[in-house]
PDB file with SEQRES, HELIX, SHEET and CRYST1 records, atoms N, CA, C and O in Angstrom:
SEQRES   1 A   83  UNK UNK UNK UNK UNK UNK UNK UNK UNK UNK UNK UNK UNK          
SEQRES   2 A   83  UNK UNK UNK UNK UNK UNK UNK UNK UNK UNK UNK UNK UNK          
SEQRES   3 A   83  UNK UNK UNK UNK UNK UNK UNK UNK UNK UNK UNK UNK UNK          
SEQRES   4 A   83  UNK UNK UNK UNK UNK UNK UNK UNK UNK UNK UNK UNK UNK          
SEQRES   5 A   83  UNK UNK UNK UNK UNK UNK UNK UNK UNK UNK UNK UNK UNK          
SEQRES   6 A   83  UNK UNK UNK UNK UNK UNK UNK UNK UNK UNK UNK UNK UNK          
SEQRES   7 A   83  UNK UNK UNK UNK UNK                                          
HELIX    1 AA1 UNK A    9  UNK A   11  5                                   3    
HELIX    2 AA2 UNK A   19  UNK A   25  1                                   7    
HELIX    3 AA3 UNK A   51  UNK A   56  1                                   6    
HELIX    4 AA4 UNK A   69  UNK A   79  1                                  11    
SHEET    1 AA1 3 UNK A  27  UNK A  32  0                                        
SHEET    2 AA1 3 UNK A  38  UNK A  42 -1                                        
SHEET    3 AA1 3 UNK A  62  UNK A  63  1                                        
CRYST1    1.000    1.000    1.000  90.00  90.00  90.00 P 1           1          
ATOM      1  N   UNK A   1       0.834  -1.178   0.000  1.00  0.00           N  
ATOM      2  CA  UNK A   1       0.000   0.000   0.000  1.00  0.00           C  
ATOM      3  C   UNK A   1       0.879   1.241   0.000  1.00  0.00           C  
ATOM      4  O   UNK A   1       1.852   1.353   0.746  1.00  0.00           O  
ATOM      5  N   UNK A   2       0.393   2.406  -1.094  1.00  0.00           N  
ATOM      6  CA  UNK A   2       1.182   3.390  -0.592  1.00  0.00           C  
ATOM      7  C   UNK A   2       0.783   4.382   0.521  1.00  0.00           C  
ATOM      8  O   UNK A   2      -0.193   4.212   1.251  1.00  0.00           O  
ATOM      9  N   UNK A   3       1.619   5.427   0.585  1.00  0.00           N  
ATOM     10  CA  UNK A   3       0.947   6.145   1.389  1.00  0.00           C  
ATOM     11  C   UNK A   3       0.373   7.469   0.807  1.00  0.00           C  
ATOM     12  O   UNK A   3       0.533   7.886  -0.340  1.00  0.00           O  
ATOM     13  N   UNK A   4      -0.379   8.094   1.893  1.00  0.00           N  
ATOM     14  CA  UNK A   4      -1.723   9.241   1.159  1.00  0.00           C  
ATOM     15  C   UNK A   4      -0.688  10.155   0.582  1.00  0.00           C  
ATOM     16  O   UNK A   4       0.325  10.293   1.268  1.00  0.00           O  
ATOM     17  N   UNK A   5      -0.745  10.708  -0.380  1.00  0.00           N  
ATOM     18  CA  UNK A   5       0.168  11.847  -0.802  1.00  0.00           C  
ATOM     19  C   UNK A   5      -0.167  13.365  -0.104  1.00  0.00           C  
ATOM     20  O   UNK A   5      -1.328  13.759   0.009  1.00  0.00           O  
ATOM     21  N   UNK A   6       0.584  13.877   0.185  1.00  0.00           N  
ATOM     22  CA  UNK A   6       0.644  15.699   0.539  1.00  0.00           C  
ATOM     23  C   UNK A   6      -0.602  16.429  -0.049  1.00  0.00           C  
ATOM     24  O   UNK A   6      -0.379  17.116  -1.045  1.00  0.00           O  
ATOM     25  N   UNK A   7      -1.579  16.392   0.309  1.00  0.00           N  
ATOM     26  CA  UNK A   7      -3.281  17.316  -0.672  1.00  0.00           C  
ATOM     27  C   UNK A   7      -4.059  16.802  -1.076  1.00  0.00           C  
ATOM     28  O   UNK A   7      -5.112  17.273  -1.506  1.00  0.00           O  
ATOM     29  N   UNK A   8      -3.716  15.671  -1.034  1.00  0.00           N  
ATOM     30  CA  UNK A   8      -4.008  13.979  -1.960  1.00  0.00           C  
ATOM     31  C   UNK A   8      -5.070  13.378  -1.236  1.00  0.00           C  
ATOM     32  O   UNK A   8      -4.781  12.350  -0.623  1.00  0.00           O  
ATOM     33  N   UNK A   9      -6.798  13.996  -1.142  1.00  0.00           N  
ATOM     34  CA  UNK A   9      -7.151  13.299  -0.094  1.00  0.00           C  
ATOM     35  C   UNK A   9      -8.167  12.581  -0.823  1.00  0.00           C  
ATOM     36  O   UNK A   9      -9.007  12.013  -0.126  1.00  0.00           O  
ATOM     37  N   UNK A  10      -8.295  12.460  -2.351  1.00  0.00           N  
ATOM     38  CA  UNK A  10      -9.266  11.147  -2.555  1.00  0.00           C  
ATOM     39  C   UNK A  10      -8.207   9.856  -2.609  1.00  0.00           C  
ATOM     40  O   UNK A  10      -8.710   8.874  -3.154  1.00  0.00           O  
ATOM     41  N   UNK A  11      -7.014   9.697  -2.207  1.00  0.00           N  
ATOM     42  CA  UNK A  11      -6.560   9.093  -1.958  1.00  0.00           C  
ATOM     43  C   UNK A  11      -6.807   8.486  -0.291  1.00  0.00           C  
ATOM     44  O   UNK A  11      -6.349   7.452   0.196  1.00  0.00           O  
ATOM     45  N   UNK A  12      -7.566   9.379   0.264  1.00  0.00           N  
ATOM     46  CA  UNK A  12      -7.716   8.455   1.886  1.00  0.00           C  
ATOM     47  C   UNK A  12      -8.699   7.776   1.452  1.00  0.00           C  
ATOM     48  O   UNK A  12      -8.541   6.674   1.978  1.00  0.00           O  
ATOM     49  N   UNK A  13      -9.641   7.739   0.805  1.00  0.00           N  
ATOM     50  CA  UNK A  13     -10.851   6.805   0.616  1.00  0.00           C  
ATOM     51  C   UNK A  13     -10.358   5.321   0.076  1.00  0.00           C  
ATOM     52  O   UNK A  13     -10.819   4.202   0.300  1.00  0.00           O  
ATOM     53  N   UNK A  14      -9.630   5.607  -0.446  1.00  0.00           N  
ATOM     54  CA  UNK A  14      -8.720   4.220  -1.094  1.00  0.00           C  
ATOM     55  C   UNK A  14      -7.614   3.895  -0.546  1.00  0.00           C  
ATOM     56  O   UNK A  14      -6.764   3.688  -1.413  1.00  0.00           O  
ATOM     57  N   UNK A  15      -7.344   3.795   0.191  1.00  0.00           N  
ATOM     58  CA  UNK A  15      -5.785   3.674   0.898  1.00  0.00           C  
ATOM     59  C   UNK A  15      -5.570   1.929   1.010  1.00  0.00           C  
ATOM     60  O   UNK A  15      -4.479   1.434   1.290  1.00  0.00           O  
ATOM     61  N   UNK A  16      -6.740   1.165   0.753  1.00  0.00           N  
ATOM     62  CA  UNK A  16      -7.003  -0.013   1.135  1.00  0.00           C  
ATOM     63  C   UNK A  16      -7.834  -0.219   2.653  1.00  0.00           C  
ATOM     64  O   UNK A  16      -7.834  -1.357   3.121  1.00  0.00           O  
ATOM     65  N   UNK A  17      -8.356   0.602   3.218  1.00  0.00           N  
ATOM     66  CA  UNK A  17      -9.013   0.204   4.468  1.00  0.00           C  
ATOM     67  C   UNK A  17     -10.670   0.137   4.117  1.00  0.00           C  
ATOM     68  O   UNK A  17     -11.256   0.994   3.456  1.00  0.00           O  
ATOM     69  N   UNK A  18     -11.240  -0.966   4.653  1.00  0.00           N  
ATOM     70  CA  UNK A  18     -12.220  -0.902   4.109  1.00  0.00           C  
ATOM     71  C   UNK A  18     -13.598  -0.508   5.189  1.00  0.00           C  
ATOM     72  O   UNK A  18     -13.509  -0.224   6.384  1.00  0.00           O  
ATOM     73  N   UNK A  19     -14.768  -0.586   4.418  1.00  0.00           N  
ATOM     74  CA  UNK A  19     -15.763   0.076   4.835  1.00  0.00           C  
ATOM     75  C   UNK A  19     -16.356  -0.697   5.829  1.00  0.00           C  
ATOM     76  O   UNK A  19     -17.155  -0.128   6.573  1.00  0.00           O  
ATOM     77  N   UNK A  20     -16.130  -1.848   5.986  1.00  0.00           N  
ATOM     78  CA  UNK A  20     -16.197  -3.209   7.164  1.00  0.00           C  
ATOM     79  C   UNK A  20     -15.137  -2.354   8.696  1.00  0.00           C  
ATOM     80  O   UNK A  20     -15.572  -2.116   9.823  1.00  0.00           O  
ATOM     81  N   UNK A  21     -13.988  -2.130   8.261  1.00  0.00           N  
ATOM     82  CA  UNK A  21     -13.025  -1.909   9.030  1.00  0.00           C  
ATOM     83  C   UNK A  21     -13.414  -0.558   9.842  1.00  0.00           C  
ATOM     84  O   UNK A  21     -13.587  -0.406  11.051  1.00  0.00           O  
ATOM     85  N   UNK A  22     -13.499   0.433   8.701  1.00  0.00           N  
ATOM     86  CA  UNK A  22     -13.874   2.149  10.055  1.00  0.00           C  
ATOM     87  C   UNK A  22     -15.129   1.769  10.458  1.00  0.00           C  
ATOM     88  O   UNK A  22     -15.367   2.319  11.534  1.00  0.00           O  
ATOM     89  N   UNK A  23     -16.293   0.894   9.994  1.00  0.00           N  
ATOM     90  CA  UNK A  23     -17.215   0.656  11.134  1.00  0.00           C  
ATOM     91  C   UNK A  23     -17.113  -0.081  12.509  1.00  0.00           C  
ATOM     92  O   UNK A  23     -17.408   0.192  13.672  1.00  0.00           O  
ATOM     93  N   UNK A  24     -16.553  -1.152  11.838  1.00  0.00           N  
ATOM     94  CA  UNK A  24     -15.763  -1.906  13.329  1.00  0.00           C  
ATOM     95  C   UNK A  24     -15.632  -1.192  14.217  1.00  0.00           C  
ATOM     96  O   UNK A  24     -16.432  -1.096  15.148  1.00  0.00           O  
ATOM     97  N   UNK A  25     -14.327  -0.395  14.057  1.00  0.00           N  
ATOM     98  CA  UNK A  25     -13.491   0.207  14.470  1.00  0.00           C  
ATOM     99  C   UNK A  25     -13.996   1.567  15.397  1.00  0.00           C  
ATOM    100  O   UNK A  25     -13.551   1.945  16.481  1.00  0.00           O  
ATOM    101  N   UNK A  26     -15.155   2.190  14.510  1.00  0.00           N  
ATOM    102  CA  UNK A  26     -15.543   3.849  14.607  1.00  0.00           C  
ATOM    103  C   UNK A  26     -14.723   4.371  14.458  1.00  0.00           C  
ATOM    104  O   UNK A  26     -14.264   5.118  15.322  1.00  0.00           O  
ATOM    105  N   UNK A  27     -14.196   4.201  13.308  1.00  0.00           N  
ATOM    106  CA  UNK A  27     -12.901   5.909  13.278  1.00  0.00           C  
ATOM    107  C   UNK A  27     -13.440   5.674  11.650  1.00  0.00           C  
ATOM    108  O   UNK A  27     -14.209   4.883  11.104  1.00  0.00           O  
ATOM    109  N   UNK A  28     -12.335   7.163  11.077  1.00  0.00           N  
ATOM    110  CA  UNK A  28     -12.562   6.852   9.268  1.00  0.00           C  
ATOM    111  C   UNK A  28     -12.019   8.804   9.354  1.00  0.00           C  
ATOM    112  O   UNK A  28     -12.366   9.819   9.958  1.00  0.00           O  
ATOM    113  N   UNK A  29     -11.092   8.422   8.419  1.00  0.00           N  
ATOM    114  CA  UNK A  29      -9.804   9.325   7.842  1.00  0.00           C  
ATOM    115  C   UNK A  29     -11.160  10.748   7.400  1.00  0.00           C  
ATOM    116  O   UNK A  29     -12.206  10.712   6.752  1.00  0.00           O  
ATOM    117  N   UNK A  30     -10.521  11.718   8.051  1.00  0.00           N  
ATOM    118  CA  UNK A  30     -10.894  13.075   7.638  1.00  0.00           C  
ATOM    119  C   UNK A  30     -10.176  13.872   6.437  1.00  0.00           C  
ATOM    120  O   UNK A  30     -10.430  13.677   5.248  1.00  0.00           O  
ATOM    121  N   UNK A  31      -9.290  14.747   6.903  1.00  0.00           N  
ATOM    122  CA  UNK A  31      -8.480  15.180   6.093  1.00  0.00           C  
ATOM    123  C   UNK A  31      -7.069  15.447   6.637  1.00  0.00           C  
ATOM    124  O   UNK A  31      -6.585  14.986   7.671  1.00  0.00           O  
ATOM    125  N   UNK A  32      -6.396  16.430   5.585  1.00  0.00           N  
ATOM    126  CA  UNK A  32      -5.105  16.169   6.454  1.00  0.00           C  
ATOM    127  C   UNK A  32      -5.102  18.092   7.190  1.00  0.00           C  
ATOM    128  O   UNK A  32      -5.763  19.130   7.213  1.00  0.00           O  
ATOM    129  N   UNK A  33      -3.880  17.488   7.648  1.00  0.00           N  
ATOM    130  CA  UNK A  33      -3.659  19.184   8.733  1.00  0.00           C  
ATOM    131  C   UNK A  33      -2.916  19.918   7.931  1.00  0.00           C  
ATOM    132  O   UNK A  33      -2.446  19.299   6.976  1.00  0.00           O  
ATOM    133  N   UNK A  34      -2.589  21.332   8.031  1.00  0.00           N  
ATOM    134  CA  UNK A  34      -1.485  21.717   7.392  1.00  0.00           C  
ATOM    135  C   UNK A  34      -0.323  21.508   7.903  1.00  0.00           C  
ATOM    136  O   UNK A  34       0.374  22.520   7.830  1.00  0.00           O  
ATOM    137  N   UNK A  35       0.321  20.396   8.520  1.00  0.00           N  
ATOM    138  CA  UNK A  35       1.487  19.801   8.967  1.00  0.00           C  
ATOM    139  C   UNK A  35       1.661  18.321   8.220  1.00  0.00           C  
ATOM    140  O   UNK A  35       2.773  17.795   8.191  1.00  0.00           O  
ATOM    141  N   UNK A  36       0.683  17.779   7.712  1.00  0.00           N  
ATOM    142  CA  UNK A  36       0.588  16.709   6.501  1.00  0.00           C  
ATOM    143  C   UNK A  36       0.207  15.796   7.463  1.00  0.00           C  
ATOM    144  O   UNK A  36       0.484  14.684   7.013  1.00  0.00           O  
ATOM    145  N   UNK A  37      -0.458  15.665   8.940  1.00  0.00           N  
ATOM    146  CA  UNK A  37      -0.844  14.948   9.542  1.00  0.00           C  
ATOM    147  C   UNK A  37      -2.260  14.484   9.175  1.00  0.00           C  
ATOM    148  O   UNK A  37      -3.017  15.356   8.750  1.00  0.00           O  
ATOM    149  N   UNK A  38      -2.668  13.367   9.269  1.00  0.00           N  
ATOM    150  CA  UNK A  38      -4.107  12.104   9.287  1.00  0.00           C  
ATOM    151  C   UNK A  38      -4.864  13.096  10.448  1.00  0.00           C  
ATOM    152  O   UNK A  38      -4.415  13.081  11.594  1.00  0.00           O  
ATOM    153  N   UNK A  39      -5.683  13.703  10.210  1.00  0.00           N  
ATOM    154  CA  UNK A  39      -7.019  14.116  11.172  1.00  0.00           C  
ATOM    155  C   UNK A  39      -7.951  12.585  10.939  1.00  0.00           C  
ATOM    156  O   UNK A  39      -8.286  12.242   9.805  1.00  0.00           O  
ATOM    157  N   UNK A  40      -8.289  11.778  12.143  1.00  0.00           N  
ATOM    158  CA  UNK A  40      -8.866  11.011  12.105  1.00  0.00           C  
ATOM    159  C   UNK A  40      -9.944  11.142  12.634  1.00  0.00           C  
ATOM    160  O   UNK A  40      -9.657  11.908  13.555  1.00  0.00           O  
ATOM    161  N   UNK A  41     -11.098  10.923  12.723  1.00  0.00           N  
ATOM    162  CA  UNK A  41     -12.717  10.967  13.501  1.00  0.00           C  
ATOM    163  C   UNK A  41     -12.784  10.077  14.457  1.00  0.00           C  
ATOM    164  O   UNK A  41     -12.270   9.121  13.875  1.00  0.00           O  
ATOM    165  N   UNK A  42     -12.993   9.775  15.295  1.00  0.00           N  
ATOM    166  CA  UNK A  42     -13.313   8.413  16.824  1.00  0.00           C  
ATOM    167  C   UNK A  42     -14.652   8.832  16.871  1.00  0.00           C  
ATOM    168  O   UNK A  42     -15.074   9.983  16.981  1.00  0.00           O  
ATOM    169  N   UNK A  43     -15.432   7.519  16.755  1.00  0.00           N  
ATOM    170  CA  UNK A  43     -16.894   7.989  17.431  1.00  0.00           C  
ATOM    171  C   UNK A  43     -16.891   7.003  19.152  1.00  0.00           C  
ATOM    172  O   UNK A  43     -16.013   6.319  19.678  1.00  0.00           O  
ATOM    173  N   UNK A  44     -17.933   7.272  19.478  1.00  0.00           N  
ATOM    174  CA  UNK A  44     -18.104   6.493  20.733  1.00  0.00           C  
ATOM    175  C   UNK A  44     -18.042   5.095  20.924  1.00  0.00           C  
ATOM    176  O   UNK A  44     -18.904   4.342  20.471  1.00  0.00           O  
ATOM    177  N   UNK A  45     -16.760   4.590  21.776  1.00  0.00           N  
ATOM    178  CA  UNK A  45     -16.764   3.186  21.594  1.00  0.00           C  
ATOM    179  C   UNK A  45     -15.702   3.469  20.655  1.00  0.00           C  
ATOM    180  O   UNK A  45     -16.347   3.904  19.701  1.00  0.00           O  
ATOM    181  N   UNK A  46     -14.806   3.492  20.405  1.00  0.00           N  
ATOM    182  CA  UNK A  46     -14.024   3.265  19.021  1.00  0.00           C  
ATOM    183  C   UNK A  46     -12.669   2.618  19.453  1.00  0.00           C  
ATOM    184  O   UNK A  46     -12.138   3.043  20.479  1.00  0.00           O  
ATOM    185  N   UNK A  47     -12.034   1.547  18.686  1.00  0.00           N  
ATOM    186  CA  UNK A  47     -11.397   0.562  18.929  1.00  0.00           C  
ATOM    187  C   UNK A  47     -10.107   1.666  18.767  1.00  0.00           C  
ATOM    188  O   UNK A  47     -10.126   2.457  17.824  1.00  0.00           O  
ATOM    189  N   UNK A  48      -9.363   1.668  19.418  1.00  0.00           N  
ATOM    190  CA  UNK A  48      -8.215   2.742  19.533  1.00  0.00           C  
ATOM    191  C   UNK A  48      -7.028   2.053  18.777  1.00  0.00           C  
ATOM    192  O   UNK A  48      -6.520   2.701  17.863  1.00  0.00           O  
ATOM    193  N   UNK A  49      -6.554   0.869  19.046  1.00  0.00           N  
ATOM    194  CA  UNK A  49      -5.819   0.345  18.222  1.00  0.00           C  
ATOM    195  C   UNK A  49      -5.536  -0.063  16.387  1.00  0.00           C  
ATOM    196  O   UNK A  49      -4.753  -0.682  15.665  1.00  0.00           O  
ATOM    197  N   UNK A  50      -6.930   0.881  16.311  1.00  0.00           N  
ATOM    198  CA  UNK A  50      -7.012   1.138  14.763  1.00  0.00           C  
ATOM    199  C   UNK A  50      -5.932   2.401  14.280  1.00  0.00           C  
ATOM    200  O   UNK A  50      -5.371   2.642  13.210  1.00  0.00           O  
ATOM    201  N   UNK A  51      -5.936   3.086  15.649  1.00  0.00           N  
ATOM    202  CA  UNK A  51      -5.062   4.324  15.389  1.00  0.00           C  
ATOM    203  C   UNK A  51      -3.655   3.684  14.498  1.00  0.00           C  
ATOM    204  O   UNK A  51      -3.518   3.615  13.277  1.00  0.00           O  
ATOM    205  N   UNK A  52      -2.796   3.300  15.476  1.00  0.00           N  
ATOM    206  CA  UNK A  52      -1.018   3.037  14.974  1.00  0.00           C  
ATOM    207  C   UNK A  52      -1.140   2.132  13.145  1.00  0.00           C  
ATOM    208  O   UNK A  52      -0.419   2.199  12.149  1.00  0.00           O  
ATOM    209  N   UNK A  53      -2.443   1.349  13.467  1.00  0.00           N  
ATOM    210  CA  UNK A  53      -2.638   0.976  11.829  1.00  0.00           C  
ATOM    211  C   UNK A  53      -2.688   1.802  10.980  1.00  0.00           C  
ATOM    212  O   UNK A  53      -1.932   2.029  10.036  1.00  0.00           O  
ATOM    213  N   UNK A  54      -3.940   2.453  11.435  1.00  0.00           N  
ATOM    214  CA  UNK A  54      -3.870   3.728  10.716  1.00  0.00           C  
ATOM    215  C   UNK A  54      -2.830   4.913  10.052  1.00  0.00           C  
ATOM    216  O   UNK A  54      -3.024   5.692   9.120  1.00  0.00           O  
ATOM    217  N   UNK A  55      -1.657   4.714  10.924  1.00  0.00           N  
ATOM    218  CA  UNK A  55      -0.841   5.346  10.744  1.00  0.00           C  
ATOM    219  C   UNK A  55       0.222   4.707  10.091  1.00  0.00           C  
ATOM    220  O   UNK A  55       1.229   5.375   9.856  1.00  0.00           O  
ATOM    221  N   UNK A  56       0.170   3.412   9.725  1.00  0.00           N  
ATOM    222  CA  UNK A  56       0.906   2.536   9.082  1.00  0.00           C  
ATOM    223  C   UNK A  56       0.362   2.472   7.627  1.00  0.00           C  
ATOM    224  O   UNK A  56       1.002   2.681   6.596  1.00  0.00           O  
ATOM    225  N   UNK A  57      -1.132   2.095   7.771  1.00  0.00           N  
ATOM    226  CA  UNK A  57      -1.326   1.976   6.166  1.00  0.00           C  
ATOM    227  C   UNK A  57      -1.391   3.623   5.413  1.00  0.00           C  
ATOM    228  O   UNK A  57      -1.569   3.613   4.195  1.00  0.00           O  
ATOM    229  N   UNK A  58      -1.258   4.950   6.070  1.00  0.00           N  
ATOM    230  CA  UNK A  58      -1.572   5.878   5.763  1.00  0.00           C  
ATOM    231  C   UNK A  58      -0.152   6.754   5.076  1.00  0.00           C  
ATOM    232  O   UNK A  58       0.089   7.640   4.256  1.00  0.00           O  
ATOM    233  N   UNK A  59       0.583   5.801   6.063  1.00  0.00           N  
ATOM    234  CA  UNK A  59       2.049   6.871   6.216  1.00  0.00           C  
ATOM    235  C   UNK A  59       2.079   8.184   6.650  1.00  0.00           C  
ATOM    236  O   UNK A  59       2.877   9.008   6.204  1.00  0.00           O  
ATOM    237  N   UNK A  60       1.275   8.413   7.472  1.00  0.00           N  
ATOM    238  CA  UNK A  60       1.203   9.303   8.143  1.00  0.00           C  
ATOM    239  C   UNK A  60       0.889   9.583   9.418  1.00  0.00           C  
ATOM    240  O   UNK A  60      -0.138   9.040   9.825  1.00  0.00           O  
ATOM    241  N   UNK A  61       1.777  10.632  10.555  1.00  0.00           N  
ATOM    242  CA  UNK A  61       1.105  10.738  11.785  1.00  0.00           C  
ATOM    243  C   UNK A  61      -0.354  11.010  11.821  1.00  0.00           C  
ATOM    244  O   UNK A  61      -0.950  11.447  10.836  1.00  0.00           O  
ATOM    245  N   UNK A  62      -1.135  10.660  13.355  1.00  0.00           N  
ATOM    246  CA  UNK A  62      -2.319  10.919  13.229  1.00  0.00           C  
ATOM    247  C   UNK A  62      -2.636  11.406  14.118  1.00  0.00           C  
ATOM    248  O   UNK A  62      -2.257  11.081  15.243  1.00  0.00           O  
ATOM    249  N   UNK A  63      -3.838  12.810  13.724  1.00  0.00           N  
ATOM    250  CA  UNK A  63      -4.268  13.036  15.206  1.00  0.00           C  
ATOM    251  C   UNK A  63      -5.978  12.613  15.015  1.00  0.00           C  
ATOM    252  O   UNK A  63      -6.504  12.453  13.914  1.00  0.00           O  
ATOM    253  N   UNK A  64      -6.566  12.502  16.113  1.00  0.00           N  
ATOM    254  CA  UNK A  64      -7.984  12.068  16.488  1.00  0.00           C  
ATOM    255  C   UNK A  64      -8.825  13.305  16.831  1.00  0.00           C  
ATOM    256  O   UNK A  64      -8.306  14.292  17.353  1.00  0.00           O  
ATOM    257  N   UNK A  65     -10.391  13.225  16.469  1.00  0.00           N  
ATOM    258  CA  UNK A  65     -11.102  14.359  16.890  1.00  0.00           C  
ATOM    259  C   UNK A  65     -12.533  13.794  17.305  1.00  0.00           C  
ATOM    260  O   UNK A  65     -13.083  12.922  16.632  1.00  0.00           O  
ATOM    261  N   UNK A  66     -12.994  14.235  18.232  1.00  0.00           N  
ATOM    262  CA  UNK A  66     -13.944  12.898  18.102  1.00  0.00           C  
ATOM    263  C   UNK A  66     -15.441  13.227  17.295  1.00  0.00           C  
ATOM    264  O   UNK A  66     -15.786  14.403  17.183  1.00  0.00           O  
ATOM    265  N   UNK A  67     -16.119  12.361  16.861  1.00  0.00           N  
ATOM    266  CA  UNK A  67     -17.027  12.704  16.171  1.00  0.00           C  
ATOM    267  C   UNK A  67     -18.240  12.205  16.454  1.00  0.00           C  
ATOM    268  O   UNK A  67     -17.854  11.173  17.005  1.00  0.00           O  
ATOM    269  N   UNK A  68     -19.512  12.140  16.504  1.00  0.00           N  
ATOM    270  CA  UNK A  68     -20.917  11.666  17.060  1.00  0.00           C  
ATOM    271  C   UNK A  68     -21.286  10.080  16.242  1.00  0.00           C  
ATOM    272  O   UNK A  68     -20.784   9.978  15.123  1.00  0.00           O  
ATOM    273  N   UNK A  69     -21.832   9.289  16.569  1.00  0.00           N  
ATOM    274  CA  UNK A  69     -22.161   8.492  15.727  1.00  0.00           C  
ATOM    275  C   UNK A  69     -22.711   8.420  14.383  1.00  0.00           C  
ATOM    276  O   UNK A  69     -22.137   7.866  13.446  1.00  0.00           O  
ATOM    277  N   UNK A  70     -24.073   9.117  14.305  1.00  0.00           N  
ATOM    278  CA  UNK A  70     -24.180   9.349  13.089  1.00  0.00           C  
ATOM    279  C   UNK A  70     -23.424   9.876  12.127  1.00  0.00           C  
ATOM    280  O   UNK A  70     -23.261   9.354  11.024  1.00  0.00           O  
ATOM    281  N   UNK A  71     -22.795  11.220  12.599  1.00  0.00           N  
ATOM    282  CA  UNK A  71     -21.847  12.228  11.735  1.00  0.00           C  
ATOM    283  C   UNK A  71     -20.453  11.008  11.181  1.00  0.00           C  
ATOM    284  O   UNK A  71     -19.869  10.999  10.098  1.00  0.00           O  
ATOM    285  N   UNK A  72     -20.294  10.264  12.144  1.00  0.00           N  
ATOM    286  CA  UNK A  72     -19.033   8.799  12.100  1.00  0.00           C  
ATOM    287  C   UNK A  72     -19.177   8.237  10.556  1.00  0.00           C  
ATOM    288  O   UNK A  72     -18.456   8.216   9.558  1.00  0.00           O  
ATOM    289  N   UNK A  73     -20.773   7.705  10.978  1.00  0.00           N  
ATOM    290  CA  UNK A  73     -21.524   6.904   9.790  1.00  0.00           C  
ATOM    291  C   UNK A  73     -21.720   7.139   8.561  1.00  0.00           C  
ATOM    292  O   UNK A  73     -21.684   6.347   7.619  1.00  0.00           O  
ATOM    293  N   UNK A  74     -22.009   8.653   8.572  1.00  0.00           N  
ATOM    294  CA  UNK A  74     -22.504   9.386   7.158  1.00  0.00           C  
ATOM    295  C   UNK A  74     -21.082  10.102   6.491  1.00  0.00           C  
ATOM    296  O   UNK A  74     -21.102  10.639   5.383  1.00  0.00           O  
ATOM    297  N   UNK A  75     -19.774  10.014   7.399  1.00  0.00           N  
ATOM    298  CA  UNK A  75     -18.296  10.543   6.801  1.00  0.00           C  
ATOM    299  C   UNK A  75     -17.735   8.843   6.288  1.00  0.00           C  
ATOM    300  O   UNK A  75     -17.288   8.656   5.156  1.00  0.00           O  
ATOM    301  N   UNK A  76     -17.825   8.011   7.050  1.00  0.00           N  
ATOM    302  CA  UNK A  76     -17.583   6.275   6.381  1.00  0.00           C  
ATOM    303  C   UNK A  76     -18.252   6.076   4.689  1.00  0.00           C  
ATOM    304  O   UNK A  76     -17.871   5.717   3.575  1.00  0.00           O  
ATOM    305  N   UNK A  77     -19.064   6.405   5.144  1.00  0.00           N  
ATOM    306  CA  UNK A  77     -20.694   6.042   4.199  1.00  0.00           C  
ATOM    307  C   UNK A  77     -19.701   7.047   2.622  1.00  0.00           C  
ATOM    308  O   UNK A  77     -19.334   6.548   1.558  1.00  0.00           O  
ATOM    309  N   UNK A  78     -19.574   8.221   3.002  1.00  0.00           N  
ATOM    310  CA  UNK A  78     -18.896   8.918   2.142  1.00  0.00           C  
ATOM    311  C   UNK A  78     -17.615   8.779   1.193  1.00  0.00           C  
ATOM    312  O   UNK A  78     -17.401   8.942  -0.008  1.00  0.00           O  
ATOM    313  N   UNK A  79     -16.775   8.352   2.451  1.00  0.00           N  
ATOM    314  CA  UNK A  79     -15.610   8.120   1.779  1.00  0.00           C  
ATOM    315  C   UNK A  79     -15.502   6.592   1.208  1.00  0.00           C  
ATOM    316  O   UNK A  79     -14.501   6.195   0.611  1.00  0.00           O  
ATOM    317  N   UNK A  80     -16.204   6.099   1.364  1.00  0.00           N  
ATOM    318  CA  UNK A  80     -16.319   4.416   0.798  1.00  0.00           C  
ATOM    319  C   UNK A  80     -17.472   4.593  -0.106  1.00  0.00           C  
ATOM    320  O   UNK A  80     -18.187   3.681   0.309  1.00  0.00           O  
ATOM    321  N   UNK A  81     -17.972   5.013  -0.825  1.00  0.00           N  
ATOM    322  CA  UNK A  81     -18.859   5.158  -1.767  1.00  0.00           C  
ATOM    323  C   UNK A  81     -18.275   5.377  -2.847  1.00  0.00           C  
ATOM    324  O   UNK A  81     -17.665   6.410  -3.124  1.00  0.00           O  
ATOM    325  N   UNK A  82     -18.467   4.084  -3.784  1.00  0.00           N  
ATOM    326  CA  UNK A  82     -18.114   4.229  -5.276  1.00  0.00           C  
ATOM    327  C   UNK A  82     -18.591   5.466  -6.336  1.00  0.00           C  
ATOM    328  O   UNK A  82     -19.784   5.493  -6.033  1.00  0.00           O  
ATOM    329  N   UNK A  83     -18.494   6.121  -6.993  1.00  0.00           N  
ATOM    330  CA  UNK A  83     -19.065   7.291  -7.695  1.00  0.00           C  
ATOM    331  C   UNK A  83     -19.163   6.289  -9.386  1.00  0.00           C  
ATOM    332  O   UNK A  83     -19.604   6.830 -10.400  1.00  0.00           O  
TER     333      UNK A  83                                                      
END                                                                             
């Protein structure tokens, strides 16, 4: 897998993580910071050890923000949606 490129963020939707996985999990890739860091979403309950993966399949540091369930669901729902 590579990693997300620098601005490159329809590349987080595809990174290889799948739409099974940020539900599991409750997290699912936002955007990046202007430091080239992974803004990640946590909803309630969210498996934390998705983080350091996250940061492995991403190549990038990550920071967390937390996000509501639904809002979780309908940013997953988004970025895993075929066009």
């Amino acid at each position: 897998m590579s990693s997300v490129a620098e601005g490159d963020l329809e590349s987080i939707a595809v990174a290889g993580v799948s739409r099974e996985y940020l539900l599991h999990h409750r997290v699912c890739p936002d955007k990046l910071d202007g430091d080239g860091a992974l803004i990640v979403a946590v909803g309630p309950g969210a498996f934390l050890e998705a983080i350091p993966e996250l940061s492995d399949v991403y190549g990038r540091r990550i920071i967390t923000r937390e996000a509501l369930d639904d809002d979780l669901e309908r940013m997953i729902e988004a970025s895993t949606t075929t066009h």
